[in-house]
N, C-alpha and C positions, 0 to 999 in steps of 0.2 A: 494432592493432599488438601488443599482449599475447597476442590469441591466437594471431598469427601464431609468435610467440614461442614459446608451447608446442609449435604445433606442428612446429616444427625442434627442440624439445630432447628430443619425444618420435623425433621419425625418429633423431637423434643417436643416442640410447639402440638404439634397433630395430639400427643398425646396427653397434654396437659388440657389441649380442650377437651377430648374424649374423657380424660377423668371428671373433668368440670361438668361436662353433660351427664355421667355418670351417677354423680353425685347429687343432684339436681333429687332433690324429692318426686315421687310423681304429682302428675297435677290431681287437684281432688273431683268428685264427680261434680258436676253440676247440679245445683238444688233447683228441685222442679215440683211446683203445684199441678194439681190437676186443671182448675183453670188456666193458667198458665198453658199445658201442655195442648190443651183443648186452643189455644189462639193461636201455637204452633203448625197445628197440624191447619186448621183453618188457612194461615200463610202459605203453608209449602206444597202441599199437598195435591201433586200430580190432577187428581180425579177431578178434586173441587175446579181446579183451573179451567182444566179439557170442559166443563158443563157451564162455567162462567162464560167460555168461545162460544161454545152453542149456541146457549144465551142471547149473545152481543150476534151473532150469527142469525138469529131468528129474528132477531128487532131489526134488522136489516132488509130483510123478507117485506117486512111493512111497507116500508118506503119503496121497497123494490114496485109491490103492487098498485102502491098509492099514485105512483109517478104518473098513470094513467092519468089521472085528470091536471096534469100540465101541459101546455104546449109544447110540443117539440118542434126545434128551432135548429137547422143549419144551413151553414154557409158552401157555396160551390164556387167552385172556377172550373168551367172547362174550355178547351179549345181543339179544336176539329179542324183537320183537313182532308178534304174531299173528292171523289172524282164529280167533275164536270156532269152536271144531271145525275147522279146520283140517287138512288133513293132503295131503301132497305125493300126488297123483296118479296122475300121470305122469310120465314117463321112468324108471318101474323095476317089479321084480316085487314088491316089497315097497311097504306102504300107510303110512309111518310120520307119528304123532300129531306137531304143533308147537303146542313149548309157550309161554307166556312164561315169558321166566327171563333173569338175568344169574348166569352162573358166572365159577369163575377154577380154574384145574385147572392139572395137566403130563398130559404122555404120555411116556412110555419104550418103545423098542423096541428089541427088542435081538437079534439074528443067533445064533442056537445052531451050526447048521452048515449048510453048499451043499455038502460033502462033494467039499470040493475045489475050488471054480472061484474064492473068494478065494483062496487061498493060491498058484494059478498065474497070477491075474493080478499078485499082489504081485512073485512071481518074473517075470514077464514085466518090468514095472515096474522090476524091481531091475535086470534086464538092459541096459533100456535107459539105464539111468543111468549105467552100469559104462563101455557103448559109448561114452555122452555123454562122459563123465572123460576118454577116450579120444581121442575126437575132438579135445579139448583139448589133448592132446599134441601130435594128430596138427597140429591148427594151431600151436602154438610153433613146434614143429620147418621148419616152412615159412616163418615169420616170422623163423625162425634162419637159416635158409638164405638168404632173401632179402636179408637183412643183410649176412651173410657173401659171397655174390656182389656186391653191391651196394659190401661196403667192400673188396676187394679188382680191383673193377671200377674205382674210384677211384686208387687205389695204380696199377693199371695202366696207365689213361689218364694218369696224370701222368707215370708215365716213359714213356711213349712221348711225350709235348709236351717233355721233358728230350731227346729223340733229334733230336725236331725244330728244338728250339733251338737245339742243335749245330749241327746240318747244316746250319741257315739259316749260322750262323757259321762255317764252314768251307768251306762252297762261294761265301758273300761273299768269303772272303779268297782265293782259287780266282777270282774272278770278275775283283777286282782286279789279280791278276797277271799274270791274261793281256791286262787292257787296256792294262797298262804294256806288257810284251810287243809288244800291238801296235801302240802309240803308238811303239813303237821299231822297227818293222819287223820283229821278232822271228819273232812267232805272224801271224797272216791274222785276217782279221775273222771266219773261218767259227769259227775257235776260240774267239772273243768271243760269237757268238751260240750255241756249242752251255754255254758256262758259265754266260751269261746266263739261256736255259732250264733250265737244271740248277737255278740260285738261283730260277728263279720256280718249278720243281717245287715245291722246297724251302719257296719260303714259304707257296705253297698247302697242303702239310701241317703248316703249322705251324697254319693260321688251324684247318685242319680237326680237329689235335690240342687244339687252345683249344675249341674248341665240344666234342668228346669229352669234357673234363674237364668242364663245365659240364654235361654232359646226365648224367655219374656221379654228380656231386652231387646232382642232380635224386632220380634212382633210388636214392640213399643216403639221400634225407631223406624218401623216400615209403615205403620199407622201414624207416626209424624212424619213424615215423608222425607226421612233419611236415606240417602243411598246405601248407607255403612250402619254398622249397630256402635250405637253411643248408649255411654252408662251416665244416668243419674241416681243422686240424691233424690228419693221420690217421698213427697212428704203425705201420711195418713190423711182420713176422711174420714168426719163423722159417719155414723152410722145414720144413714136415712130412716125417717118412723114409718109405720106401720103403711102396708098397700092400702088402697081404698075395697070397701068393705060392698060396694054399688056397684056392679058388673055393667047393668045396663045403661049407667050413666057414664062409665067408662066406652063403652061402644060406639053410644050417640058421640061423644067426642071426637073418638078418632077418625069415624065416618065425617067428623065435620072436620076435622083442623089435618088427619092426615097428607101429606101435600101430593104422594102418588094418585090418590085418588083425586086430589084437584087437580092434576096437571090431567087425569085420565078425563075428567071431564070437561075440560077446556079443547083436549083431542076432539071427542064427541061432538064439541059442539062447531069445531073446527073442520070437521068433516063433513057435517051436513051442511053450512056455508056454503061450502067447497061444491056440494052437490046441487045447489041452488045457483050455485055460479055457472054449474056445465047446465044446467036448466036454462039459463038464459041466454044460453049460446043460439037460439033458436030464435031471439028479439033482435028487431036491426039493431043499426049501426047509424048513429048520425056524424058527422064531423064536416070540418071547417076547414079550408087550407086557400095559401095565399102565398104568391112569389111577387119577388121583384128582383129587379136586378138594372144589370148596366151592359151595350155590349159596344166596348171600342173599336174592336173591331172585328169586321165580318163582311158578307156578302152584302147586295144592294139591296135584294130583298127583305134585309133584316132591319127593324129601328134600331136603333141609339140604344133606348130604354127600353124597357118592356114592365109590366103588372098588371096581374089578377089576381082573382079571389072568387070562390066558390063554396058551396055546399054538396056534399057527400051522402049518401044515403046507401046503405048495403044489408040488402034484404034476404035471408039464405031462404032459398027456396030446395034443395038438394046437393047431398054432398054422398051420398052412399052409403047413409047409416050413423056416418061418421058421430053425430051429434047426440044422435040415441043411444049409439055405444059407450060417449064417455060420460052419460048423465046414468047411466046405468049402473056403469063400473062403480061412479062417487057413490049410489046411493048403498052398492052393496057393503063397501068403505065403510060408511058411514053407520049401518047396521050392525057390523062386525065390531066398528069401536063402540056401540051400545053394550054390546055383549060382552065386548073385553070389561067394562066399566061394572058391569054384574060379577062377573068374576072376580074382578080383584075384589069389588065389598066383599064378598063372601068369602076369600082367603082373609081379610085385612078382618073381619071377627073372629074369623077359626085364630091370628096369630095373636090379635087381642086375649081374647079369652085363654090361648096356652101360653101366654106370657104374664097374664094376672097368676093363673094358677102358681106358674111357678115361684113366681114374685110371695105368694104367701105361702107357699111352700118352705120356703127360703128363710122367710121371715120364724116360720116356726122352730127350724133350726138351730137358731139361735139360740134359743132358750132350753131345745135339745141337747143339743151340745156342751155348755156347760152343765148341764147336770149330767151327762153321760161322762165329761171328766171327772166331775169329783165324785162320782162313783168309782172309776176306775182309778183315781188318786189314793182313796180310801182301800181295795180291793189291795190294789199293791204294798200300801204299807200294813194291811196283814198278811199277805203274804211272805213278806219281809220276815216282818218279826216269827211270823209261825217258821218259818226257813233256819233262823239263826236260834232257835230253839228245838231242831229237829223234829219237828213234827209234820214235814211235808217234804216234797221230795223239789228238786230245781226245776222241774217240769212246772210245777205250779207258778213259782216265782216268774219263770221266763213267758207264761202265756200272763200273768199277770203284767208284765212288763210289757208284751205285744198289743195287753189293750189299753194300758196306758198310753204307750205312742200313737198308736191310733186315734182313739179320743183325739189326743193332742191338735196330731193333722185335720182331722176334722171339725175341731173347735176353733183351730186357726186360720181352715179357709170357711166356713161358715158366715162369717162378716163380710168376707171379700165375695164372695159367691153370691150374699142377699145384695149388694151393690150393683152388683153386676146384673141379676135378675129385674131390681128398681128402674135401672137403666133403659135394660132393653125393653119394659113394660112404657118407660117415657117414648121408647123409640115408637114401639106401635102405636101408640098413641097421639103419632106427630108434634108431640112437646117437650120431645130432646133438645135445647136450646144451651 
């Protein structure tokens, strides 16, 4: 009986929190500016990070190359024991004695000069890190963009569900009047079923403007680099003024400030380096090296101490090609990234220019559009009145009504569509910032 006891006073409890949680208002969206969402996606965002490593991965490379004109410096211990007269055979031209002995010594050796083939691998190195920095840009600006389409694609889907919610509510009370209408022998049932279809057009676009808003948020929370879709408060944007009216002073820009093509030219010139460096595979070699050491103990043969120090000289006289194969390979490298670098200018105008277009395309619309509504504001409310005076049949009223929502949708993404076009004209233009 007592445990029964418990256990009702623990479900009690379970369900007074459950009502508690229940009850709990939901929480509200989160209010989000476009700047704002634009330092988000900068933060989180998978792509940017992945080219940040690169980045930090390519300036590595430098050092990597540069390391050549330090000394290198290590320490040994070794200890040997031997047969009695002993001496290595085979595998060489030389007959050399092994002794016993345990030393402990360093070695230094140190690069005097290659007469050039560090100094333009470092430069190659240096280039592709410059590119790397570059390419960093170049993905922000893509993750700006994506943002900016993404929260403006939002904004847009909601007012057109704002068009459709209307029009569900206007051709309901449309649909109403003419059942009275024909409950009164007024209208004909044919006028009942052409408003009836008009409301179910209507509500079909409304379900399909609901799923539109859901799929923007989608694409808003994966361009802020959400794993999940999160809903905000997304607050309006001015309307950006007019595109610039100079095409070729827009060109010269992006040619100058676009960052693919500086990173492509950093490539370039990081290739030909790279081919002056296998160029110089064919200059000696000087360097410096020096041991010392200690040996406690060992054969009789051996001193105490030992040190020296020398100069190194390495001249290629033949290797089988090997040096004219890889100065060959850089140089064709190197011509290809010439060509890749022609290429993209010539795409990076063609998208300039079809991004200007549109951008004032876009811009024209605006001023299209509202006047295609209040045309079609005005069209419908004669149709109206010509309808409820029987001079016209509900076919007219409902195509009038068809182009009033239309209009609508189209005057209500026309704003969000020239932002969007604005944008991605900054994008080609390498001054999405």
């Amino acid at each position: 009986m007592m445990a029964r006891s418990r256990w009702m006073f623990a479900a009690g409890i379970c369900a007074c929190f459950t009502t508690a949680a229940l009850a709990q208002p939901p929480k509200p969206p989160q209010q989000l500016t476009l700047p704002q969402a634009e330092q988000l996606a900068i933060r989180n965002h998978p792509q940017l990070q992945a080219a940040r490593n690169l980045a930090t991965a390519a300036n590595e490379q430098v050092a990597q190359q540069r390391s050549a004109y330090y000394p290198l410096a290590y320490g040994s211990a070794t200890a040997v024991d031997a047969e009695k007269n002993s001496r290595i055979a085979a595998g060489g031209l030389n007959n050399p004695i092994i002794y016993d002995r345990y030393s402990n010594g360093f070695l230094v050796d140190q690069m005097i000069t290659d007469f050039g083939r560090t100094r333009n691998l470092v430069k190659s190195a240096n280039y592709r890190s410059q590119a790397a920095n570059e390419d960093v840009q170049t993905t922000r600006e893509q993750v700006l963009l994506g943002v900016d389409q993404a929260y403006f694609g939002v904004l847009k889907a909601e007012a057109v569900l704002k068009v459709a919610q209307e029009t569900v509510k206007e051709r309901q009370l449309v649909s109403d009047q003419v059942i009275t209408l024909e409950q009164n022998k007024i209208k004909s049932g044919l006028d009942v079923s052409f408003a009836n279809v008009n409301l179910a057009q209507a509500q079909l676009m409304l379900v399909q403007a609901q799923n539109g808003v859901q799929d923007s948020y989608a694409q808003l929370s994966e361009a802020l680099g959400y794993p999940g879709e999160q809903t905000f408060d997304l607050s309006d944007v001015p309307v950006p003024p007019a595109p610039p009216a100079n095409f070729d002073d827009l060109l010269q820009e992006a040619l100058r400030e676009r960052p693919e093509l500086i990173s492509q030219r950093f490539q370039a010139d990081s290739a030909h380096s790279y081919a002056t460096a296998e160029r110089d595979l064919w200059f000696p070699t000087i360097s410096a090296a020096g041991a010392a050491g200690v040996t406690p103990v060992g054969a009789n043969q051996l001193a105490t101490q030992y040190a020296a120090a020398g100069v190194n000289v390495n001249i290629p006289i033949f290797n089988g090609h090997l040096f004219g194969a890889l100065r060959g390979e850089a140089q064709s490298r190197a011509r290809a990234q010439d060509q890749d670098l022609r290429d993209l200018q010539d795409r990076v105008a063609r998208d300039v220019r079809t991004a200007w277009l549109n951008a004032n395309t876009s811009f024209q619309n605006l001023g299209l559009t509202d006047k295609l509504l209040n045309e079609a504001n005005q069209a419908l409310q004669l149709a109206q009145s010509r309808y409820r005076l029987g001079l016209s049949s509900i076919v007219e009223l409902t195509q009038a009504q068809l182009n009033q929502t239309q209009a609508q949708i189209q005057q209500a993404s026309a704003k969000y569509d020239y932002q969007i076009a604005t944008d991605e004209l900054n994008f080609q233009l390498g001054v999405l910032n």
